[in-house]
N, CA, C and O atoms as a GROMACS GRO file, in nm:
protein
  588
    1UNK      N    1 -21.764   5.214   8.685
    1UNK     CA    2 -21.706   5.347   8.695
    1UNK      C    3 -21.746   5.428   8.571
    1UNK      O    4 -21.725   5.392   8.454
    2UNK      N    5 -21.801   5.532   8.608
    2UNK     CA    6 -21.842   5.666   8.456
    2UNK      C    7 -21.735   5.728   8.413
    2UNK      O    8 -21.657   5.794   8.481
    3UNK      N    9 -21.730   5.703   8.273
    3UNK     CA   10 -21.603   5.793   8.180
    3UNK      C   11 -21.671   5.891   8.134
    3UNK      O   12 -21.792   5.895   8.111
    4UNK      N   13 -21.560   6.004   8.116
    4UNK     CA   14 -21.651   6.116   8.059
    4UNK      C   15 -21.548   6.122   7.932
    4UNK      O   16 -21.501   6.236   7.922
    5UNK      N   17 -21.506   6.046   7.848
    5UNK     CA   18 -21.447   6.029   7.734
    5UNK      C   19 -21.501   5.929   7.615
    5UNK      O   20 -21.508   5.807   7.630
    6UNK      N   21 -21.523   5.970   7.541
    6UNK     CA   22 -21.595   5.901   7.413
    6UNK      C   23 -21.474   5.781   7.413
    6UNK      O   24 -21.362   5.833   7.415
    7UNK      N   25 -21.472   5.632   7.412
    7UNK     CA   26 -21.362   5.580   7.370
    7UNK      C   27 -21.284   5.482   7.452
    7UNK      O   28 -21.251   5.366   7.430
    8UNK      N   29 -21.259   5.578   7.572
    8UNK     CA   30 -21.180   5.522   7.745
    8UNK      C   31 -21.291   5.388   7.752
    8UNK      O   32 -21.411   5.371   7.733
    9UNK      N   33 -21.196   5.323   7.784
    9UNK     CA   34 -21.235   5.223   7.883
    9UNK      C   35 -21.170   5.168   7.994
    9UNK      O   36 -21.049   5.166   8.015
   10UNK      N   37 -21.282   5.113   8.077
   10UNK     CA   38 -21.202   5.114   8.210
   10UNK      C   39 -21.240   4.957   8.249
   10UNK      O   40 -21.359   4.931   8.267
   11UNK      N   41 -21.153   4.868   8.259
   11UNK     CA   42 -21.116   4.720   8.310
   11UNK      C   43 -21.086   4.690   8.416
   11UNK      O   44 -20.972   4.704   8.459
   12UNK      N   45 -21.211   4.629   8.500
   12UNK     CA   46 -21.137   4.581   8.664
   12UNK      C   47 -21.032   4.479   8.630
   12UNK      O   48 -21.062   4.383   8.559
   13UNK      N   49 -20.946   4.490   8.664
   13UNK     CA   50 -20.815   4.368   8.688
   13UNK      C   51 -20.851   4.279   8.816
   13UNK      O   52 -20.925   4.299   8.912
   14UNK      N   53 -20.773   4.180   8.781
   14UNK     CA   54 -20.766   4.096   8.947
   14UNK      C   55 -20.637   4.068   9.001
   14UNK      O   56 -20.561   4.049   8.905
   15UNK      N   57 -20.584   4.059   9.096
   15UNK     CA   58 -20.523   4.041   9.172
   15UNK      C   59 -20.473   3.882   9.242
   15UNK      O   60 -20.471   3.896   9.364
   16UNK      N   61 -20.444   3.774   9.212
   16UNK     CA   62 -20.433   3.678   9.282
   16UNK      C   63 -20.306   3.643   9.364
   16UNK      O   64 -20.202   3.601   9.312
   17UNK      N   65 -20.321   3.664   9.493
   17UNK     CA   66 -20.236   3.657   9.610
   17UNK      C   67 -20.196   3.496   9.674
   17UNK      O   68 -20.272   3.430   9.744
   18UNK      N   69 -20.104   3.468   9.645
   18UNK     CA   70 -20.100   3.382   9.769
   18UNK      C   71 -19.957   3.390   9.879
   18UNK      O   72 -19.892   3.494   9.878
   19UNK      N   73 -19.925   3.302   9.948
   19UNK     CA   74 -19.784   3.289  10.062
   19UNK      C   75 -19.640   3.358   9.942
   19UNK      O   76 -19.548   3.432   9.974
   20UNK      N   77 -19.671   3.298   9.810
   20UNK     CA   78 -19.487   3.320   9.751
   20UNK      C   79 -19.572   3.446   9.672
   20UNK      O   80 -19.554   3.448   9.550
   21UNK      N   81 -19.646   3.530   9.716
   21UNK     CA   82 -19.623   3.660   9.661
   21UNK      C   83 -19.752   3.687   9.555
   21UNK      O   84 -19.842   3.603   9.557
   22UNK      N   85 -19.764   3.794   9.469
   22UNK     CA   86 -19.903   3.786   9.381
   22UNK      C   87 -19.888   3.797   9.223
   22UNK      O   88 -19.788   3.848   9.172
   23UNK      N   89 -19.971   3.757   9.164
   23UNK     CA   90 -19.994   3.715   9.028
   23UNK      C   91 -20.088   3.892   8.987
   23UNK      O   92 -20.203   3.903   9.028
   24UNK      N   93 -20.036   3.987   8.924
   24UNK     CA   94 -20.131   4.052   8.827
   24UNK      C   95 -20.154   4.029   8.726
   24UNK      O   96 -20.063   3.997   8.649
   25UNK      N   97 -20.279   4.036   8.686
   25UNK     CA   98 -20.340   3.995   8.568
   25UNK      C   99 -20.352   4.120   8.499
   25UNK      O  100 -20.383   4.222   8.561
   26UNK      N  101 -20.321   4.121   8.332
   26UNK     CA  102 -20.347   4.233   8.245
   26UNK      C  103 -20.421   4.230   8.139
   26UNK      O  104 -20.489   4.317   8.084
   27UNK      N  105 -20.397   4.091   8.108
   27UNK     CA  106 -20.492   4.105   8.022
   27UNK      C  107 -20.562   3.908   7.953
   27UNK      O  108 -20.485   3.814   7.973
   28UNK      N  109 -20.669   3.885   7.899
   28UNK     CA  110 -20.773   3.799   7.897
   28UNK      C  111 -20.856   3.825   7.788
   28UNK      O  112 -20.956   3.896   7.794
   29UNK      N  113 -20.816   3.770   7.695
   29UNK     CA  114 -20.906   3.800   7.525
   29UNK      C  115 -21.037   3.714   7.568
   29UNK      O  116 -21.119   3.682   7.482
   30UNK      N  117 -21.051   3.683   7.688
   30UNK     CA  118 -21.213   3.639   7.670
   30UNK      C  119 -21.336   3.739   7.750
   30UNK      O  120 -21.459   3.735   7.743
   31UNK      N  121 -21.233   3.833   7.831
   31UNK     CA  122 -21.312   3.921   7.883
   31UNK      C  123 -21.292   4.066   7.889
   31UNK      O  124 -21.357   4.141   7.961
   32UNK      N  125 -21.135   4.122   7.757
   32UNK     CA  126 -21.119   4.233   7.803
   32UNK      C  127 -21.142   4.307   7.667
   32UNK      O  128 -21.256   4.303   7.621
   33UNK      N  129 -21.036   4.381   7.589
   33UNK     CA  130 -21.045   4.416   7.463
   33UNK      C  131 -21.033   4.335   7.373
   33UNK      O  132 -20.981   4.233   7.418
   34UNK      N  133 -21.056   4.328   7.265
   34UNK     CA  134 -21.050   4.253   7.132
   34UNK      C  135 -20.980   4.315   7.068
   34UNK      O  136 -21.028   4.370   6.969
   35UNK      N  137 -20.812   4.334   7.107
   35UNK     CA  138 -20.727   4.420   6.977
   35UNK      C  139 -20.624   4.335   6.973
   35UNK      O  140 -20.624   4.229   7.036
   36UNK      N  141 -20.527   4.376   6.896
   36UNK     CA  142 -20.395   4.262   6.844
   36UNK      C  143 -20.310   4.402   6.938
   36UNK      O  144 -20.345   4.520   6.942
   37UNK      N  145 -20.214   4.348   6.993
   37UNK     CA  146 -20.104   4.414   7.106
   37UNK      C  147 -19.986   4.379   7.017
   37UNK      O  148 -19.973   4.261   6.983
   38UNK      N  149 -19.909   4.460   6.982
   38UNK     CA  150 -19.790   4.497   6.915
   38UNK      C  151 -19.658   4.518   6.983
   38UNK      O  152 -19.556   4.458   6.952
   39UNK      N  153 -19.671   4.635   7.109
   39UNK     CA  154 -19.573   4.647   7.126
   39UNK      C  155 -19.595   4.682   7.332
   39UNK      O  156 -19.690   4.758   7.351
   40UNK      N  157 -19.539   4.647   7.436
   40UNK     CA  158 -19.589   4.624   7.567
   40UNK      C  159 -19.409   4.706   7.646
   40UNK      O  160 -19.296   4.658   7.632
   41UNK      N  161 -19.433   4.790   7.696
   41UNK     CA  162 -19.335   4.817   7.711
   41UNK      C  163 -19.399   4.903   7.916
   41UNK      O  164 -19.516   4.913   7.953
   42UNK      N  165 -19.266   4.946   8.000
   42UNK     CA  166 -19.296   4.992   8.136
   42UNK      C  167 -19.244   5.138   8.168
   42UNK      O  168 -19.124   5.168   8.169
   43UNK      N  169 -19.318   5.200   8.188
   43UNK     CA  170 -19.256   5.342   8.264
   43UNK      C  171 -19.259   5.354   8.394
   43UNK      O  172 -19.353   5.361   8.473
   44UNK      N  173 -19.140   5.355   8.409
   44UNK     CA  174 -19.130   5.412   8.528
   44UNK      C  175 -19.123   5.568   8.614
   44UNK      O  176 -19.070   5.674   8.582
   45UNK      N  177 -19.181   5.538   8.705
   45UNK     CA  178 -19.176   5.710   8.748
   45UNK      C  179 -19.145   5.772   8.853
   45UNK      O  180 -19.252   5.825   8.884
   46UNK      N  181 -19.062   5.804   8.936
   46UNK     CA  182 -19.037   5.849   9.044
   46UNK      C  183 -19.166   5.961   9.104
   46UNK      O  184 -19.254   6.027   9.048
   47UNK      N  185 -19.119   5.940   9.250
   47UNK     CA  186 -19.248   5.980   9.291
   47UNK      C  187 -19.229   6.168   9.280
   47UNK      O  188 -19.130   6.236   9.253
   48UNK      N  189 -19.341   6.200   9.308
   48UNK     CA  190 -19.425   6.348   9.258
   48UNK      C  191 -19.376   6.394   9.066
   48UNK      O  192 -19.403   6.505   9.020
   49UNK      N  193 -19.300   6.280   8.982
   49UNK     CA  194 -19.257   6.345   8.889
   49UNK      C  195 -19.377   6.340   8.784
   49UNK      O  196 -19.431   6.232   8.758
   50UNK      N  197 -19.424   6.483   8.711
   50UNK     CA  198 -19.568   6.456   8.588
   50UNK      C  199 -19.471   6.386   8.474
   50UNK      O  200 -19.348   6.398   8.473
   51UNK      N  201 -19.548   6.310   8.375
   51UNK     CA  202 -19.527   6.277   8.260
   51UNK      C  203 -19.640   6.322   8.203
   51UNK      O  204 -19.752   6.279   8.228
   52UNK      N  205 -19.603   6.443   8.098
   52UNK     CA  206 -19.754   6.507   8.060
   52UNK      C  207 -19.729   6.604   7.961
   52UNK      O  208 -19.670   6.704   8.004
   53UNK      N  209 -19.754   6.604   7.851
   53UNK     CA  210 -19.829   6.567   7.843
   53UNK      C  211 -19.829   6.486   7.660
   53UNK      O  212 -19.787   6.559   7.570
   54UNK      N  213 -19.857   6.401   7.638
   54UNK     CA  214 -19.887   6.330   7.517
   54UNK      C  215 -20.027   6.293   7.436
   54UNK      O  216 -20.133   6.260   7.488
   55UNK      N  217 -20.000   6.308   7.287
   55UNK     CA  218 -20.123   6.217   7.211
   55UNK      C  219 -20.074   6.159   7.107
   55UNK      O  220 -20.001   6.221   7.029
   56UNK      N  221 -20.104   6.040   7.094
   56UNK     CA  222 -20.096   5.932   6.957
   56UNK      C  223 -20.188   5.977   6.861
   56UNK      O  224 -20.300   6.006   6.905
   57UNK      N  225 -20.165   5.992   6.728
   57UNK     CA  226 -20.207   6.055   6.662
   57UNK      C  227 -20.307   5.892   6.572
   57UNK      O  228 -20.415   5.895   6.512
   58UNK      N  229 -20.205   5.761   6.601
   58UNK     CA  230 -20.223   5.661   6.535
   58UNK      C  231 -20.287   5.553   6.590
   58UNK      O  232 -20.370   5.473   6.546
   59UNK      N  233 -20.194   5.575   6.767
   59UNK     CA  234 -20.224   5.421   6.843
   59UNK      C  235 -20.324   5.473   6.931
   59UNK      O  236 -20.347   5.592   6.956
   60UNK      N  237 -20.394   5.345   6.987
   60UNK     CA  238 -20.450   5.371   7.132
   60UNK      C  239 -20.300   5.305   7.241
   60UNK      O  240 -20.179   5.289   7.231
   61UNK      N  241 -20.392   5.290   7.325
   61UNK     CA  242 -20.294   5.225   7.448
   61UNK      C  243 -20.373   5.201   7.589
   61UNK      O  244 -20.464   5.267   7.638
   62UNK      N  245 -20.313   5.094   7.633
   62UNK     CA  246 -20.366   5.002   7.758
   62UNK      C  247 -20.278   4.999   7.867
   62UNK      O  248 -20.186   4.918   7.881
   63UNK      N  249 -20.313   5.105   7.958
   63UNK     CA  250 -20.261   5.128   8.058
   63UNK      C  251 -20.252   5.060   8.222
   63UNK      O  252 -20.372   5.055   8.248
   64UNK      N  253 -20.212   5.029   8.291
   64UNK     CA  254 -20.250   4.938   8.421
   64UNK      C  255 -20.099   4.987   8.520
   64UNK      O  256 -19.983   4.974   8.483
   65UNK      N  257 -20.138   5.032   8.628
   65UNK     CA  258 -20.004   5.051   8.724
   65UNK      C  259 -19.987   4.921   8.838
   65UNK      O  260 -20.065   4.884   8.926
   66UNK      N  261 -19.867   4.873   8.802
   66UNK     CA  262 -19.865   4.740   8.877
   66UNK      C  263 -19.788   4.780   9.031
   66UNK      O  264 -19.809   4.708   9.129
   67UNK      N  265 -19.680   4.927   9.042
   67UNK     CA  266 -19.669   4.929   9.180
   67UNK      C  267 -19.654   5.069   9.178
   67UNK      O  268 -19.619   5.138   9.082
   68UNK      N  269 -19.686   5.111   9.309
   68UNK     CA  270 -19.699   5.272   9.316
   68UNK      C  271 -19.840   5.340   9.297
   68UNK      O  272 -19.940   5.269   9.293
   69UNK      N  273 -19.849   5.474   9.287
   69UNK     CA  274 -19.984   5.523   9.275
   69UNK      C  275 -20.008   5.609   9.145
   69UNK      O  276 -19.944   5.714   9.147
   70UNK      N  277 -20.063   5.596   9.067
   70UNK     CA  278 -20.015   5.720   8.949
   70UNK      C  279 -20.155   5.778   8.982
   70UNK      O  280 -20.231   5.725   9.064
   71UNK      N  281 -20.185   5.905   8.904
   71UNK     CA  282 -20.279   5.962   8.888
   71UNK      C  283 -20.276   6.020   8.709
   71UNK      O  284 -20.200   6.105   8.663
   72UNK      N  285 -20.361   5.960   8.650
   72UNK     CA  286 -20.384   5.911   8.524
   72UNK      C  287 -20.463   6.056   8.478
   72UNK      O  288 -20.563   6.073   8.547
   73UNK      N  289 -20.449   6.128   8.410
   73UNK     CA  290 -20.564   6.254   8.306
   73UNK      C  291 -20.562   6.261   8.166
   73UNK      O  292 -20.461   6.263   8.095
   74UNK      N  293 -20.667   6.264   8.133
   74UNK     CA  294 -20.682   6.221   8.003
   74UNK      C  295 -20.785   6.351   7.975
   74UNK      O  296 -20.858   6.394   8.064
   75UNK      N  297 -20.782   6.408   7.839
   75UNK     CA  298 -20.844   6.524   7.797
   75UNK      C  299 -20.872   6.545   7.661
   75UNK      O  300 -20.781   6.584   7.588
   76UNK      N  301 -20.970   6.527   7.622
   76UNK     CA  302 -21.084   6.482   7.490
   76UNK      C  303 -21.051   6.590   7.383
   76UNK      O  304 -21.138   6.619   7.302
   77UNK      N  305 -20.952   6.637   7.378
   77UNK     CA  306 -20.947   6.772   7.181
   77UNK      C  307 -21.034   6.699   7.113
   77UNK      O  308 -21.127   6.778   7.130
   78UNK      N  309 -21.088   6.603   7.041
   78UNK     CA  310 -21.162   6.609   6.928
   78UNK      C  311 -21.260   6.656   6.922
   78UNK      O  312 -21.363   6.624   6.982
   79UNK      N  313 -21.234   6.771   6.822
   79UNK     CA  314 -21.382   6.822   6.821
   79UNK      C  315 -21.489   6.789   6.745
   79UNK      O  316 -21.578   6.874   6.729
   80UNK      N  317 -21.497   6.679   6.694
   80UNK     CA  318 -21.631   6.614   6.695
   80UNK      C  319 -21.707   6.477   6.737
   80UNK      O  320 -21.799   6.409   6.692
   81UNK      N  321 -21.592   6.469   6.884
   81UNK     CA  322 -21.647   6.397   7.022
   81UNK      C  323 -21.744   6.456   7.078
   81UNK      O  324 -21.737   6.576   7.107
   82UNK      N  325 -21.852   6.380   7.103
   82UNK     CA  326 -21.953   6.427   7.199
   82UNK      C  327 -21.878   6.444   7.382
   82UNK      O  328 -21.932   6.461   7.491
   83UNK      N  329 -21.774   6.434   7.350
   83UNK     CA  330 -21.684   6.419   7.516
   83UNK      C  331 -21.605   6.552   7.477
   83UNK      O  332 -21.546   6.619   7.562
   84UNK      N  333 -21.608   6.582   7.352
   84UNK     CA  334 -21.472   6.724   7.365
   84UNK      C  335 -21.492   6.794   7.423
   84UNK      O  336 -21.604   6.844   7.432
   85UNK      N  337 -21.336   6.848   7.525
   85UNK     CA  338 -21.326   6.933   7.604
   85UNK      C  339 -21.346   6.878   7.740
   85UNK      O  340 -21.353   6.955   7.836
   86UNK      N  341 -21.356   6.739   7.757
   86UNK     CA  342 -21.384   6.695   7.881
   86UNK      C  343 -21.207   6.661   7.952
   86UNK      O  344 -21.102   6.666   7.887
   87UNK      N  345 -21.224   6.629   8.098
   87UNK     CA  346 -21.132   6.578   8.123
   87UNK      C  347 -21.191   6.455   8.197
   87UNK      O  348 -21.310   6.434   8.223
   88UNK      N  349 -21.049   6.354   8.236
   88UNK     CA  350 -21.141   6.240   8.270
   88UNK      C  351 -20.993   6.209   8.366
   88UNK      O  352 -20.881   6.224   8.319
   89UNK      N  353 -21.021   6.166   8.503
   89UNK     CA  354 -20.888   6.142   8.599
   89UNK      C  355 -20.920   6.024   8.669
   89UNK      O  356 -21.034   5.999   8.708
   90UNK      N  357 -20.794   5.927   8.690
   90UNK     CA  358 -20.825   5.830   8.744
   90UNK      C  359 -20.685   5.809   8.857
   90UNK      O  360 -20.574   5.857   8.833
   91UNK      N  361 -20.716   5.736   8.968
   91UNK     CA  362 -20.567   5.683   9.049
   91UNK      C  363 -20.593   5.567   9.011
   91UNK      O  364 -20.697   5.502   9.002
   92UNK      N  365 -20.430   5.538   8.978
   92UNK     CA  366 -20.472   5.398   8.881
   92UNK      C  367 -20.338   5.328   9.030
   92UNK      O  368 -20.244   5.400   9.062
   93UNK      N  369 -20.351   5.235   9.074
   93UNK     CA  370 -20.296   5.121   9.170
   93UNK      C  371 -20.338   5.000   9.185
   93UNK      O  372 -20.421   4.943   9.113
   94UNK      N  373 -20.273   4.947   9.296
   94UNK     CA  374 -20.294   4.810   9.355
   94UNK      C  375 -20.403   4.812   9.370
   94UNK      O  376 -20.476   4.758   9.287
   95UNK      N  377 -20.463   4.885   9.498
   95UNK     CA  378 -20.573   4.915   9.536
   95UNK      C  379 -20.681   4.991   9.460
   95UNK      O  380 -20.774   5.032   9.530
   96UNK      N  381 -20.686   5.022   9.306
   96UNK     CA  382 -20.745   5.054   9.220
   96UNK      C  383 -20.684   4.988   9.093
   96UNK      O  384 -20.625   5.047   9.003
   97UNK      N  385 -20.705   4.885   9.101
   97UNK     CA  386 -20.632   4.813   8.982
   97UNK      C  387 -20.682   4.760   8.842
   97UNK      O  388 -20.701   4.646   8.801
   98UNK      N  389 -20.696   4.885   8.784
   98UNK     CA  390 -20.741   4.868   8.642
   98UNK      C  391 -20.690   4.846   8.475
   98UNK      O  392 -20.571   4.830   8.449
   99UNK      N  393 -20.754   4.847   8.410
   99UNK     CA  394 -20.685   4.887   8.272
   99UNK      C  395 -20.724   4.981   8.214
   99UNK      O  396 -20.847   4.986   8.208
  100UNK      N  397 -20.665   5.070   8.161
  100UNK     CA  398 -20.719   5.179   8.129
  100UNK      C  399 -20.714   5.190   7.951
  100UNK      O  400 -20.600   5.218   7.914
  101UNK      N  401 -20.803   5.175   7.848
  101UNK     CA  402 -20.824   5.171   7.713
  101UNK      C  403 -20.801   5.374   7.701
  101UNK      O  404 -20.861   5.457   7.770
  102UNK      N  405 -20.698   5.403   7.591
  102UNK     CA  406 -20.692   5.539   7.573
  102UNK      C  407 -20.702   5.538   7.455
  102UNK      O  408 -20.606   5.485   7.398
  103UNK      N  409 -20.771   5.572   7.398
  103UNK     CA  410 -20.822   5.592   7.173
  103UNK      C  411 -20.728   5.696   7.184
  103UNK      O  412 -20.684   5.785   7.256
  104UNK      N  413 -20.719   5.636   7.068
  104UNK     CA  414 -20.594   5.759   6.959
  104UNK      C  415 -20.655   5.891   6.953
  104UNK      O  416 -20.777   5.899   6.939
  105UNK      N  417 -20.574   6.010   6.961
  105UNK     CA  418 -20.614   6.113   6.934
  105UNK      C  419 -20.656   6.210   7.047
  105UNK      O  420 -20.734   6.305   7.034
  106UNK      N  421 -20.601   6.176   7.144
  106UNK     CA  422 -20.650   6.244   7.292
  106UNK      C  423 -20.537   6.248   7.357
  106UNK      O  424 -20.452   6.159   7.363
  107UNK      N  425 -20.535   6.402   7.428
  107UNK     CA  426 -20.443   6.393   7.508
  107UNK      C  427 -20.400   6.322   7.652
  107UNK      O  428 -20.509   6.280   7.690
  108UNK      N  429 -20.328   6.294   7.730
  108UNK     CA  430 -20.278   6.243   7.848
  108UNK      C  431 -20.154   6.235   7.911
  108UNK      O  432 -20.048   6.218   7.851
  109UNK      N  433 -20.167   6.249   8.038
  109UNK     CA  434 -20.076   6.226   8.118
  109UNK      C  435 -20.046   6.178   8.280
  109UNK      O  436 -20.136   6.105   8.320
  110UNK      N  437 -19.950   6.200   8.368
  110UNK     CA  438 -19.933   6.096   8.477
  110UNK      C  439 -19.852   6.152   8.536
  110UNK      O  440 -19.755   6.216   8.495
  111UNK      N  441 -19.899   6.124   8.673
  111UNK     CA  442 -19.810   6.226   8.792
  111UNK      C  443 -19.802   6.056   8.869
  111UNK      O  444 -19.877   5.959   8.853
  112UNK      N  445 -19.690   6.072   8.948
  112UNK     CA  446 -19.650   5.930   9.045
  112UNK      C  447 -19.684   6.041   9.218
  112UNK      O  448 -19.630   6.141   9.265
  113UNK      N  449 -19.781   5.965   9.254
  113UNK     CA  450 -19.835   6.007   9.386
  113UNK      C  451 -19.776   5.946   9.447
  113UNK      O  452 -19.729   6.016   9.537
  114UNK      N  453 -19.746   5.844   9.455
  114UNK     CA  454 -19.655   5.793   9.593
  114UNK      C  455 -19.568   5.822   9.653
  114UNK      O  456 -19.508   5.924   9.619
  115UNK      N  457 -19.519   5.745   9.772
  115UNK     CA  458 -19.374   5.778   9.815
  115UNK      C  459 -19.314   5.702   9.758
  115UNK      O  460 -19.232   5.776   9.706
  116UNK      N  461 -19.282   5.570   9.712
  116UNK     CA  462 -19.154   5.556   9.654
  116UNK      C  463 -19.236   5.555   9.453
  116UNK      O  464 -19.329   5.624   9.409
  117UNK      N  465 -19.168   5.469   9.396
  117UNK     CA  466 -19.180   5.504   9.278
  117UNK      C  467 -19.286   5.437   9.210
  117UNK      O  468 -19.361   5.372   9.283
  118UNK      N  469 -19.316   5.437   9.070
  118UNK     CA  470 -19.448   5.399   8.994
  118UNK      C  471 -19.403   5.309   8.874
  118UNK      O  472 -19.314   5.332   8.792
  119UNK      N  473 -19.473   5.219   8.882
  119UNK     CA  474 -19.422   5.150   8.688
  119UNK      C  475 -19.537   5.159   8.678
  119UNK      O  476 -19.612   5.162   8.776
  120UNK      N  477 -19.586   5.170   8.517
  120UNK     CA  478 -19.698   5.182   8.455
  120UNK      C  479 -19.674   5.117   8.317
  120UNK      O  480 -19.611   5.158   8.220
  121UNK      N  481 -19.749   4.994   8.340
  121UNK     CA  482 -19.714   4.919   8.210
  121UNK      C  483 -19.842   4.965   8.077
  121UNK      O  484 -19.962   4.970   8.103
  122UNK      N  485 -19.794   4.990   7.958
  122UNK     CA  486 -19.836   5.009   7.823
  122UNK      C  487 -19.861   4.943   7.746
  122UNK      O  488 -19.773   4.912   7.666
  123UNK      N  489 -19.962   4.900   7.736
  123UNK     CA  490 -19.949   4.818   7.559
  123UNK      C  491 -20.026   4.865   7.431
  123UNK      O  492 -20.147   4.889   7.434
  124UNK      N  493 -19.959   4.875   7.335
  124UNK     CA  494 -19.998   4.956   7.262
  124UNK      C  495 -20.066   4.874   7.124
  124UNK      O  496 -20.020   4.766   7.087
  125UNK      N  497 -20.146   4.920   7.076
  125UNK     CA  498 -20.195   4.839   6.916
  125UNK      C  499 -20.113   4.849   6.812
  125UNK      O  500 -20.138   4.776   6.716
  126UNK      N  501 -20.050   4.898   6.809
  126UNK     CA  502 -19.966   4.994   6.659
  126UNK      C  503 -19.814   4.968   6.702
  126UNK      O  504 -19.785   4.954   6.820
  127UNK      N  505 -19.711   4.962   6.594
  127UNK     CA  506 -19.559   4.971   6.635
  127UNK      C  507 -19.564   5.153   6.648
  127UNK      O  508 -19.630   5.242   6.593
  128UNK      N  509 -19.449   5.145   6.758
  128UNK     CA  510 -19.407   5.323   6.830
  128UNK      C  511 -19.375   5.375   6.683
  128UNK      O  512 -19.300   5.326   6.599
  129UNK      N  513 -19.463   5.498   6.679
  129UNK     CA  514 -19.397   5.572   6.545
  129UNK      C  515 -19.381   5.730   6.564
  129UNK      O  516 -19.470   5.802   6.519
  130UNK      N  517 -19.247   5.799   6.644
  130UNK     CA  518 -19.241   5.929   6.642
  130UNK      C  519 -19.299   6.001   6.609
  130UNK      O  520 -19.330   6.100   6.675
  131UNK      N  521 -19.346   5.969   6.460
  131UNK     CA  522 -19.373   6.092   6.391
  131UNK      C  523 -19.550   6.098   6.401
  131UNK      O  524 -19.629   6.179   6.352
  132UNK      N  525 -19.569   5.991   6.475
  132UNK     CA  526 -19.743   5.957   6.503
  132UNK      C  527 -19.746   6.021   6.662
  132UNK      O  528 -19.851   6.018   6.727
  133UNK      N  529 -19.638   6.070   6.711
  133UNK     CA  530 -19.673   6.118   6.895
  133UNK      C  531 -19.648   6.259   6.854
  133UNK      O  532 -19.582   6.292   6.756
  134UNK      N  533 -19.714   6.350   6.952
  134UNK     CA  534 -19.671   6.445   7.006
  134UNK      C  535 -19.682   6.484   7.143
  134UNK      O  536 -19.777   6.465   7.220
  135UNK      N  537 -19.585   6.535   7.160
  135UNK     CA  538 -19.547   6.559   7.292
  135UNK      C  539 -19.569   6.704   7.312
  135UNK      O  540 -19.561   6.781   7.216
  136UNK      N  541 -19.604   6.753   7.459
  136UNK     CA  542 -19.644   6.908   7.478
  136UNK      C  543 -19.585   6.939   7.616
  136UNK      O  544 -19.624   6.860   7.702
  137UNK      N  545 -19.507   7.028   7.657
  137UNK     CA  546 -19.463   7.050   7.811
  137UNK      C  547 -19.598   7.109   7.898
  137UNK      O  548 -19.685   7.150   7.822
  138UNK      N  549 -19.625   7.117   8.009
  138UNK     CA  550 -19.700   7.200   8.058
  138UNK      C  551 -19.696   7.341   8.067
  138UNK      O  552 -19.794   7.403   8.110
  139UNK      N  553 -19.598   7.395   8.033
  139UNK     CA  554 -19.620   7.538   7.996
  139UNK      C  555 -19.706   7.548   7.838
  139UNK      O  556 -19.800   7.627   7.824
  140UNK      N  557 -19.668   7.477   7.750
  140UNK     CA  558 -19.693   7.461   7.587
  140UNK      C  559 -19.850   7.436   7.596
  140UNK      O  560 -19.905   7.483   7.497
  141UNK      N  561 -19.919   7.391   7.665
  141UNK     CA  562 -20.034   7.300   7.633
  141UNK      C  563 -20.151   7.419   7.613
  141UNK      O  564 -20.185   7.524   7.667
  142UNK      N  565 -20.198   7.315   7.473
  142UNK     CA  566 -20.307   7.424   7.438
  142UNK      C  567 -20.477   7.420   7.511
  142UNK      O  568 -20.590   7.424   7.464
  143UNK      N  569 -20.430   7.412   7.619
  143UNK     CA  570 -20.561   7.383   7.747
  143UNK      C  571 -20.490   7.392   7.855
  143UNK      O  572 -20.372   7.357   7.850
  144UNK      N  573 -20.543   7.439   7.969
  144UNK     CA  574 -20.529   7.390   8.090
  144UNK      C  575 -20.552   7.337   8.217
  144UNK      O  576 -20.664   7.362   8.261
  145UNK      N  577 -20.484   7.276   8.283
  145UNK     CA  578 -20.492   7.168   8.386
  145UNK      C  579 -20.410   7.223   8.482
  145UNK      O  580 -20.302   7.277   8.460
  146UNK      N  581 -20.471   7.208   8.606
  146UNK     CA  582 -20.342   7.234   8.784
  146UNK      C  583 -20.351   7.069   8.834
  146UNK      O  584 -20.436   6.991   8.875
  147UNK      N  585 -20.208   7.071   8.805
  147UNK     CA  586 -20.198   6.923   8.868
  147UNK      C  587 -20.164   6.944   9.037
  147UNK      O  588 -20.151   6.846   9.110
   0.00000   0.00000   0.00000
């Protein structure tokens, strides 16, 4: 799959199914990132609600939706990325079941497409530090996007 973000990376996951139900896989230090994971936490999201928009000023983060449909956007401010100014969108699910690598310093956010609701599990490199996020409403944002 082509990123149009200096940084993103994108991880096929697998899926293993059997009779008592399925196993998701997130993550595999022999085939995925090479970072130390700090802190792993789940959002949940009711369906049509955006979560949008955020940037870590410090951490990256490793994204994967284990039920529901999200629709993932991510949008490049640095301006001295060869990607700035890009946007980059993904449906992240079962049936698209990835990991999604987000570098520090970029904005993003997440709408729950489904009908019922979305968890979207996080793991982050860095301990959560307030004063390292900012948060922007969609009226506030200094760009724009029609979700």
């Amino acid at each position: 799959m082509d990123n149009q973000i200096n940084g993103l990376k994108l991880i096929p996951l697998k899926i293993f199914k059997d009779e008592r139900g399925s196993l998701l896989h997130i993550f595999n230090p022999a085939n995925h990132l090479k970072k130390n994971f700090c802190e792993v936490y789940a959002s949940e999201t009711n369906s049509g609600v955006i979560k949008a928009w955020k940037k870590h000023t410090e951490l990256s983060q490793n994204l994967c939706a284990i039920t529901g449909q999200i629709k993932l956007v991510i949008f490049d401010c640095r301006e001295k990325s060869s990607t700035y100014k890009n946007f980059f969108e993904i449906i992240l699910s079962r049936d698209n079941y990835y990991l999604v690598h987000i570098p520090k310093q970029v904005w993003y956010g997440f709408q729950c497409i489904s009908q019922e609701k979305a968890i979207l599990i996080n793991c982050i490199d860095k301990p959560y530090d307030p004063k390292q996020s900012i948060s922007c409403s969609l009226e506030e944002l200094p760009f724009s996007y029609e979700w």
